[in-house]
C-alpha positions as CSV (number, residue, x, y, z in Angstrom):
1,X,15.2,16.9,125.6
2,X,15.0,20.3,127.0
3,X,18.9,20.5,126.6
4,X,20.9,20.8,123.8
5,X,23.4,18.2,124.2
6,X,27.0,19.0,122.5
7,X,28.2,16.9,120.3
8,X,31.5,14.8,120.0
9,X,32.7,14.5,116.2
10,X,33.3,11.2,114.8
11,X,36.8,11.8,114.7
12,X,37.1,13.4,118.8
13,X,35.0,10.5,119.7
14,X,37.0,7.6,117.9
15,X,40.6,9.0,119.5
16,X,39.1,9.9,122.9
17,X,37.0,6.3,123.3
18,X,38.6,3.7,125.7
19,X,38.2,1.3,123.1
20,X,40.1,2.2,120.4
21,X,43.2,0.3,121.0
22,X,44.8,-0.5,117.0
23,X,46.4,-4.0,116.0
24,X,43.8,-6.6,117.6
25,X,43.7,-9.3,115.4
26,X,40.9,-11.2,114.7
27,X,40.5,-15.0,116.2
28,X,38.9,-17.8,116.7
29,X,37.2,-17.4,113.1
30,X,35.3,-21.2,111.9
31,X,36.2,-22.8,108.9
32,X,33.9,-21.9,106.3
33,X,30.7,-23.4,105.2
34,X,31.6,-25.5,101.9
35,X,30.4,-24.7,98.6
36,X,28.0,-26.4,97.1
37,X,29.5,-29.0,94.5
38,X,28.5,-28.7,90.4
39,X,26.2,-31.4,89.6
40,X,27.2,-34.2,87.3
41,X,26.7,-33.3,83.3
42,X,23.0,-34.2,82.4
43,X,23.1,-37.4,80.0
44,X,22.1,-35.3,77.1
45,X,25.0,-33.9,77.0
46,X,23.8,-30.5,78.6
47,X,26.0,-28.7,80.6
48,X,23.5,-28.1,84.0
49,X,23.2,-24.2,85.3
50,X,25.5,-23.4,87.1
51,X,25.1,-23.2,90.7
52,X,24.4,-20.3,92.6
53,X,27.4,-18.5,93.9
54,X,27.1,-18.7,97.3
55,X,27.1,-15.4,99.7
56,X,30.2,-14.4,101.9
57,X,29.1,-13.7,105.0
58,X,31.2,-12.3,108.5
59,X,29.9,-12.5,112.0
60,X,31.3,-11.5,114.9
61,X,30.2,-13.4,118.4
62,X,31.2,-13.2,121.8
63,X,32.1,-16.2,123.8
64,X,29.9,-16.1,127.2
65,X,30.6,-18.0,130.5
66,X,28.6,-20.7,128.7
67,X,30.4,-22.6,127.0
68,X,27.7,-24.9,125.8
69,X,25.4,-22.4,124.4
70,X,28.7,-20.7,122.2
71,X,29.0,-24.1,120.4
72,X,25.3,-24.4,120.3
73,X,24.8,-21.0,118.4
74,X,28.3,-21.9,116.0
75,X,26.4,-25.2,115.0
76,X,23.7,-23.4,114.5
77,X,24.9,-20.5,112.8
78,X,26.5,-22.9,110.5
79,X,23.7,-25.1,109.5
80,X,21.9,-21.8,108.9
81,X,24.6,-20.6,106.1
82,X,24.7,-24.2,104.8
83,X,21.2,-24.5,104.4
84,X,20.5,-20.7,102.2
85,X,24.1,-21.3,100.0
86,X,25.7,-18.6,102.4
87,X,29.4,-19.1,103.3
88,X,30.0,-17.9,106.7
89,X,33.0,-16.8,108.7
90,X,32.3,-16.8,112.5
91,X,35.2,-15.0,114.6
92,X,34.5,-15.9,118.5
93,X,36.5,-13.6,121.0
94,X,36.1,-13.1,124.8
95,X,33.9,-9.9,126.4
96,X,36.9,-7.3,126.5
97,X,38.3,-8.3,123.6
98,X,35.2,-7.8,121.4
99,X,34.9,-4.1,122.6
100,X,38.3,-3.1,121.7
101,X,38.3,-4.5,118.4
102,X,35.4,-2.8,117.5
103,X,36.5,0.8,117.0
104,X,39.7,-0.1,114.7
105,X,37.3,-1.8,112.6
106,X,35.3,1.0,112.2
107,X,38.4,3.3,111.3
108,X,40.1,0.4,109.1
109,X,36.5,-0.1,107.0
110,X,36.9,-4.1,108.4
111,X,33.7,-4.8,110.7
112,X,31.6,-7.9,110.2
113,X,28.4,-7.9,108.3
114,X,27.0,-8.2,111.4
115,X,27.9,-9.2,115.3
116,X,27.2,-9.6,118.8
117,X,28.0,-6.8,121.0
118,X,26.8,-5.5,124.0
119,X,24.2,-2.4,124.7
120,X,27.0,0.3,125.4
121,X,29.4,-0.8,122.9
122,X,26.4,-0.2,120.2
123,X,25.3,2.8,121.5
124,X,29.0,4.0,121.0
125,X,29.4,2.4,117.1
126,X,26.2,4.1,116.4
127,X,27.5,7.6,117.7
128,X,30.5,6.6,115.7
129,X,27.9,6.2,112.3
130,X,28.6,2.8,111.3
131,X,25.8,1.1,111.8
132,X,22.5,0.4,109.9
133,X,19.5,0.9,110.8
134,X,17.0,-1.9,111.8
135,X,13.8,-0.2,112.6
136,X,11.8,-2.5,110.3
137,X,13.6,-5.5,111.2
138,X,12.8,-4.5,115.0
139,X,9.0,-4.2,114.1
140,X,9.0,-7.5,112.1
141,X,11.0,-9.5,114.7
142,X,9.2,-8.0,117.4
143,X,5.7,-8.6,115.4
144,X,6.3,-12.4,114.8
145,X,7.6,-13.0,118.4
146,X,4.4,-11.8,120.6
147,X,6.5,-8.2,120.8
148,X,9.4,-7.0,122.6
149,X,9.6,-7.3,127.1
150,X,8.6,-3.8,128.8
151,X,10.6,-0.9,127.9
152,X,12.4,-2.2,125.4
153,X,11.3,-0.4,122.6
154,X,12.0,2.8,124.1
155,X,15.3,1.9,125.3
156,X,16.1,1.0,122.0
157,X,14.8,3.5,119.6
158,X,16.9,6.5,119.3
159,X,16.3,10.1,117.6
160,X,13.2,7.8,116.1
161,X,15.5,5.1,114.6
162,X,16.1,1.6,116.2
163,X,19.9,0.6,115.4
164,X,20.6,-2.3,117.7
165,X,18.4,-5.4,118.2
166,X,18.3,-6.6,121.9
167,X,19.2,-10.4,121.8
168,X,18.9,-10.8,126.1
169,X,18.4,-9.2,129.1
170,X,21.4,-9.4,131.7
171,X,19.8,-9.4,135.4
172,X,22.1,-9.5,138.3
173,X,20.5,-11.8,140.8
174,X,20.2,-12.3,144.6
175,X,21.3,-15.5,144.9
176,X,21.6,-17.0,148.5
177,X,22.4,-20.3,150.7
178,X,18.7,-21.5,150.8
179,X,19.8,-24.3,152.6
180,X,21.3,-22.8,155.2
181,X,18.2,-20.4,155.7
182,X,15.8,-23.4,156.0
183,X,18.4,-24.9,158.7
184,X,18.0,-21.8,160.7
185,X,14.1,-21.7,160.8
186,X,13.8,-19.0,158.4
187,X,10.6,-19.2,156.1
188,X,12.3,-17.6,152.8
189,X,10.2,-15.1,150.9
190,X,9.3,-15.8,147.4
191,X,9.8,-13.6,144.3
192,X,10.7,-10.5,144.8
193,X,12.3,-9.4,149.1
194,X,12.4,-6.1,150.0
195,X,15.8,-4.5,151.4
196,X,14.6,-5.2,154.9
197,X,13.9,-8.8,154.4
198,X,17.5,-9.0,153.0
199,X,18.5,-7.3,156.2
200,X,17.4,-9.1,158.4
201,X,16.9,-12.6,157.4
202,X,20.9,-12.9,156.7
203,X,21.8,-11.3,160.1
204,X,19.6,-14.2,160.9
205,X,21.3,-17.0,159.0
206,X,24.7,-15.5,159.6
207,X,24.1,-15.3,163.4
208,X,23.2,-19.2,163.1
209,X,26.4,-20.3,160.8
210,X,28.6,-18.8,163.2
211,X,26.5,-20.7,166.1
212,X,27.1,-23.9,164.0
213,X,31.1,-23.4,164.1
214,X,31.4,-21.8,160.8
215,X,30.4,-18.5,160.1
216,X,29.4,-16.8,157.1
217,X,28.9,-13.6,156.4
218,X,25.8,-11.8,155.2
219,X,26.1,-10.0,152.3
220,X,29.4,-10.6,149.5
221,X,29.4,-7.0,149.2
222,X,31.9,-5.0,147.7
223,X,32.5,-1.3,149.1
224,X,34.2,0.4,146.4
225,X,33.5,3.3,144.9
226,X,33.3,1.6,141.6
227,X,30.8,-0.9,142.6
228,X,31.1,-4.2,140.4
229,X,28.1,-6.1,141.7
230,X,25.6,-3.2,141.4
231,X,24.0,-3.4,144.7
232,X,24.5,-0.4,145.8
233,X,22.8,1.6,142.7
234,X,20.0,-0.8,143.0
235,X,19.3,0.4,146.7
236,X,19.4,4.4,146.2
237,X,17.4,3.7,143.0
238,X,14.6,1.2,145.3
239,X,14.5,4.1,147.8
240,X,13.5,6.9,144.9
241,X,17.2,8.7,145.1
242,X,17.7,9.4,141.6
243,X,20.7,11.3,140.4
244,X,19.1,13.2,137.1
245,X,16.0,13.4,136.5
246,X,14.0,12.0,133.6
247,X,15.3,13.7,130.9
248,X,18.9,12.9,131.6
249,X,20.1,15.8,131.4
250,X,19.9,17.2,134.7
251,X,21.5,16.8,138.0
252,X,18.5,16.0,140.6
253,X,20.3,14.5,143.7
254,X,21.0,17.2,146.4
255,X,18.1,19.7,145.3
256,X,15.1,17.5,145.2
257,X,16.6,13.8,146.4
258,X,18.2,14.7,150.2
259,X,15.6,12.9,151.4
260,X,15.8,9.2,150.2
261,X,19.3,9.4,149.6
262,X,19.8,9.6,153.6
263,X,17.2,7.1,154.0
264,X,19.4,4.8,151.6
265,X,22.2,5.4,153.3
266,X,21.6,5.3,156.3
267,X,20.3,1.5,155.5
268,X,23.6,0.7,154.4
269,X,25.4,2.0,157.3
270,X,23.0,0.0,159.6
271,X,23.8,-2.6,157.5
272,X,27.5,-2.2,158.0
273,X,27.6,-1.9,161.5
274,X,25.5,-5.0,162.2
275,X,28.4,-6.6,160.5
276,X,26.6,-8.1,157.3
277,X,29.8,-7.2,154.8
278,X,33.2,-9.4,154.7
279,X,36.2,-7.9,156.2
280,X,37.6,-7.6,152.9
281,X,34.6,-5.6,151.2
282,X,36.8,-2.4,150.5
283,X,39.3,-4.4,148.2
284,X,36.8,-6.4,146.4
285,X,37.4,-6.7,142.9
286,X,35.2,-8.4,139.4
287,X,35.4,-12.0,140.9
288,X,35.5,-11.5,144.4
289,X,31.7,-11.8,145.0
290,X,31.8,-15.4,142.9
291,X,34.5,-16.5,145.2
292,X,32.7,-15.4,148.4
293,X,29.6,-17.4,147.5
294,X,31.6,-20.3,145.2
295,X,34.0,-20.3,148.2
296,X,31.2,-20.9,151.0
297,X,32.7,-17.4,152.4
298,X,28.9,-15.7,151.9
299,X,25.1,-16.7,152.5
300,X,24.2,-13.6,149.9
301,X,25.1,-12.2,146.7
302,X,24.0,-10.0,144.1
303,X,25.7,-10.8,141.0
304,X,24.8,-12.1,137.5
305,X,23.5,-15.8,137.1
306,X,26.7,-17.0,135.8
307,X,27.4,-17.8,139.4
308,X,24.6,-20.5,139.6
309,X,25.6,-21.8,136.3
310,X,29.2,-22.4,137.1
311,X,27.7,-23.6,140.1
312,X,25.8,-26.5,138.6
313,X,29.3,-27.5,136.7
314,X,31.5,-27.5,139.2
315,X,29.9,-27.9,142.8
316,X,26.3,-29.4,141.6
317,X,25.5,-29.9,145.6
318,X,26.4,-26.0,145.9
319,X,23.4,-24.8,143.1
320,X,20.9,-27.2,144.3
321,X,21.4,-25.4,147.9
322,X,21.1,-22.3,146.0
323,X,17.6,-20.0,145.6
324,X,17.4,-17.4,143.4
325,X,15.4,-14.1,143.3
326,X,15.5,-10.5,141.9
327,X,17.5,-7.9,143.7
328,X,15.7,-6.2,146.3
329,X,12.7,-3.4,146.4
330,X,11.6,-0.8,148.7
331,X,9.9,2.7,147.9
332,X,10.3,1.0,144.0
333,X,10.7,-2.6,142.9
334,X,12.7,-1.8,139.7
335,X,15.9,-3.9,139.9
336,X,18.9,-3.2,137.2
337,X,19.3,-4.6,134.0
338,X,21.2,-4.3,130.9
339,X,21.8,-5.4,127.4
340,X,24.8,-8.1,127.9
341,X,23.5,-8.9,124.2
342,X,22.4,-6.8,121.1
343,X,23.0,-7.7,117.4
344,X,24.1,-4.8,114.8
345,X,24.7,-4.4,111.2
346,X,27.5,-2.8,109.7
347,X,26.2,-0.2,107.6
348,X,29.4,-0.9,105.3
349,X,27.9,-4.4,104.9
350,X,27.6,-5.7,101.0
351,X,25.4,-8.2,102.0
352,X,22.8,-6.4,104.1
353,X,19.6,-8.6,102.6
354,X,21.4,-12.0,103.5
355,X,22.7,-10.5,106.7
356,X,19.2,-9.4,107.7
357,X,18.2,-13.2,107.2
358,X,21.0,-14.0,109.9
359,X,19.4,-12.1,111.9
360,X,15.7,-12.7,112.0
361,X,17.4,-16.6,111.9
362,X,18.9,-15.9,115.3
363,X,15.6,-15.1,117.2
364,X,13.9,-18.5,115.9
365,X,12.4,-20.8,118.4
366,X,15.0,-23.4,117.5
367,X,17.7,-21.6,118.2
368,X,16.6,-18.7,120.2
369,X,15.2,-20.9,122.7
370,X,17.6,-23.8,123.2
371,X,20.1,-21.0,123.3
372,X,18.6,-19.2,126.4
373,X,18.3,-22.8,127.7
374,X,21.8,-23.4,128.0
375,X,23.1,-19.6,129.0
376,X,22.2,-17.8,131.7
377,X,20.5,-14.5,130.7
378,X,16.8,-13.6,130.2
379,X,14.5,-13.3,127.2
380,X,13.8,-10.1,125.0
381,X,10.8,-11.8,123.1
382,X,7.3,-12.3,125.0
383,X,7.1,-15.2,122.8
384,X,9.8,-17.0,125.0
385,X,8.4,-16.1,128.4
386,X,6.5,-19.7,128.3
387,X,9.8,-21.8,127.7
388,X,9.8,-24.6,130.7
389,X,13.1,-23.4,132.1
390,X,11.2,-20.6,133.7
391,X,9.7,-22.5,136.4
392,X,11.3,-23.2,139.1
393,X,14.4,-21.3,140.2
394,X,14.6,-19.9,137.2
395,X,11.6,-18.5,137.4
396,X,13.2,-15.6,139.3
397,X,15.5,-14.7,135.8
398,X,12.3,-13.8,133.9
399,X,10.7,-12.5,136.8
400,X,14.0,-9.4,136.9
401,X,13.7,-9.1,132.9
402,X,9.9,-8.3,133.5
403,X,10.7,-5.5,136.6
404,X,14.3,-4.3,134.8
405,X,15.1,-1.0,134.6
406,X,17.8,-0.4,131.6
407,X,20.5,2.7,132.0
408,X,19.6,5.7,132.3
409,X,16.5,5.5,134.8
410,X,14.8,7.5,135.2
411,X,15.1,8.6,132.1
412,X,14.0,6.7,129.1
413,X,17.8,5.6,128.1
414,X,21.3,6.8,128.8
415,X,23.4,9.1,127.2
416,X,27.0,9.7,126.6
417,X,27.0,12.1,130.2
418,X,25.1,9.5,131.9
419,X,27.9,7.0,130.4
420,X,30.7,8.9,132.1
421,X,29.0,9.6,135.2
422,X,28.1,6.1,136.4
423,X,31.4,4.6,134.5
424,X,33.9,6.9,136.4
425,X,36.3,6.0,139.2
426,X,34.4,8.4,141.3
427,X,30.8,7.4,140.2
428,X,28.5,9.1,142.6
429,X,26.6,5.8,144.4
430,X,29.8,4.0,145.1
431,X,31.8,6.9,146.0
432,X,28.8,8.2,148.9
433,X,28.9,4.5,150.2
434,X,32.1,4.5,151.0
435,X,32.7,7.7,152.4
436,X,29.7,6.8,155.2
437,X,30.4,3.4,155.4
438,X,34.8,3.5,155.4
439,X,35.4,7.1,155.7
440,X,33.0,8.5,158.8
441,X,31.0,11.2,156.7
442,X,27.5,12.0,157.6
443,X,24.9,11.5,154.5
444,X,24.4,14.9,154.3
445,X,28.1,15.4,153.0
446,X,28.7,12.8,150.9
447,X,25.7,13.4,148.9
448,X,26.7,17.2,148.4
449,X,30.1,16.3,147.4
450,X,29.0,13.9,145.1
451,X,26.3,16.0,144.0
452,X,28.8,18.9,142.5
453,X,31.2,16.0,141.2
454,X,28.0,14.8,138.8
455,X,26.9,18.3,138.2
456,X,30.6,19.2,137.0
457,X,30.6,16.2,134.8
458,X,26.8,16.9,133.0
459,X,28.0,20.6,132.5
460,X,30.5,18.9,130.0
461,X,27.4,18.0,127.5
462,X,24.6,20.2,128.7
């Protein structure tokens, strides 16, 4: 980078991170693997060798909204350590609870030998030094897997080192009333729809639903300026208003992005006035797009596929009505995606060897595979991009792992001002929606005021 970033130390950055809450305990840990028994005396009267002490092993995972695939991977895991004389201890927590654990670990000397943990949380443990790195292991995974999915590699390697292994690709999907579509004459595009598709088609169906008695609204939307569901980023970045450029480091939006970020806007306030958003939009919280679409309140959402997977449990006539596709595209079809996955290795780890068996274990075709099979996120191997659950609706999950940009676009991969920036109460996409759509501004001044909040914030680091 052009910029010299400043640096946090280990210490600052531990006391000022939002996950270092002291005293979580661990739970949820498995009962160990039992050791192998000492074989019989031989007849001879020989004592036998002894047996090989087996290896102590700790491994963190997260529980997903899969159930299934959890116990899957604990069987799995478990038959792996029984089968190479490795006792393991498996501690299972929820998504919130895995990130604030983490960082007390670090400072108490108690993480795992290795764990689940998502893309951020990494990039935070390895700023905090604690982890080891796995550029080999990310060349010899990637080598016996037909190689890593596009972009990848870059997103991954940092200052030439790779120190977390991607393990799947969380894209946020359009997911829609098909059925509802079809019954009002609309012919619904396949793969990818652009923004005015998305537009128009659910005025469309929403004009017909309420002609029908029972009106749903376009687009589960949420207008806040902390915007849950993404949607929001994913249109100024589909009509080419970027906020930095591709280094990261520097502010880009008023001086060289006026242009599409009006354009962008200005879509979202047509959008807004044709009545395509619930009521309720400016109070919309984490599950309030699942409701609006679980609920039968909304013919469109954008939100991660967990939505057609609790779908399939619990209203089975619901996710057959269902289709799926990426998010939208317009001046760019890149659609957002993240790490929801990655697996680390302590780099206080006694065991690394054994651990780095885990590991390479964990992307095998009988359980990587089955394990995507019963989740709901896409693959990070090209090996798996042939797996029969992509066809079908499905189909559209690979499809956004294949087009998904990871943070930090346009630059290769975020940093820590980036981090702030699109984490903050104020972040700039959400904050210039709302103050066109709720508030009355004109484009022009909501991008400027959010243009100096994000400059203010990168002066911080650069």
């Amino acid at each position: 980078m052009s910029a010299v970033q400043k640096k946090l130390s280990r210490r600052d950055f531990l006391r000022s991170s939002a996950l270092a809450t002291a005293g979580v305990l661990l739970v949820g840990c498995a009962a160990p693997a039992a050791a192998p028994q000492a074989a019989p005396a031989a007849s001879g009267g020989e004592a036998p060798a002894a047996p090989q002490q087996a290896i102590n092993l700790s491994f963190w995972m997260w529980n997903t909204f899969a159930p299934t695939a959890d116990e899957f991977m604990q069987e799995k895991l478990n038959e792996w350590a029984g089968a190479n004389n490795v006792t393991i201890e498996i501690s299972r927590d929820a998504d919130p609870n895995m990130a604030t654990k983490v960082m007390p670990s670090i400072e108490a000397g108690t993480l795992p030998d290795a764990l689940f943990i998502s893309g951020g949380v990494a990039l935070q443990m390895m700023d905090a030094q604690s982890l080891e790195p796995l550029t080999d292991l990310f060349g010899e995974i990637g080598d016996a897997h037909g190689g890593w999915q596009p972009r990848l590699d870059t997103f991954a390697t940092r200052n030439g080192a790779v120190s977390f292994l991607p393990y799947s690709i969380d894209t946020p999907m359009v997911q829609f009333r098909q059925d509802l579509f079809e019954a009002a004459g609309i012919t619904v595009p396949t793969g990818q729809w652009t923004w005015d598709e998305t537009r128009d088609l659910t005025a469309q169906a929403s004009k017909y639903t309420e002609e029908q008695g029972s009106k749903l609204y376009g687009w589960g939307f949420g207008v806040v300026k902390l915007t849950h569901d993404g949607w929001c980023s994913d249109l100024f970045r589909n009509y080419g208003a970027d906020i930095w450029d591709e280094t990261g480091t520097k502010i880009i939006l008023a001086d060289e992005k006026m242009a599409e970020a009006v354009a962008a806007l200005n879509f979202a306030k047509q959008a807004w006035d044709m009545g395509l958003f619930p009521p309720d939009a400016p109070a919309y919280d984490y599950a309030a797009n699942n409701k609006a679409f679980l609920e039968k309140q909304a013919l469109l959402v954008i939100n991660a596929a967990s939505i057609y997977v609790a779908a399939q449990d619990s209203d089975p006539e619901l996710a057959e009505a269902m289709g799926l596709a990426p998010k939208p595209k317009a001046l760019r079809d890149t659609t957002d995606a993240s790490l929801r996955y990655t697996v680390v290795m302590s780099n206080k780890s006694k065991n690394k060897e054994t651990a780095s068996d885990l590991i390479r274990a964990l992307y095998s075709s009988d359980i990587y595979a089955p394990w995507l099979e019963r989740g709901f996120v896409a693959n990070v191997l090209k090996e798996y991009d042939s797996l029969p659950m992509w066809e079908g609706k499905r189909a559209a999950f690979n499809l956004a792992a294949q087009i998904g940009s990871y943070p930090g676009y346009p630059a290769p991969f975020d940093n820590a001002a980036i981090s702030e920036l699109s984490g903050s109460p104020d972040s700039p996409v959400g904050s210039m929606v709302v103050r066109v759509l709720l508030d009355g501004w004109t484009p022009e001044d909501a991008i400027a005021e959010a243009d100096t909040f994000s400059k203010r914030v990168f002066e911080k680091y650069f």
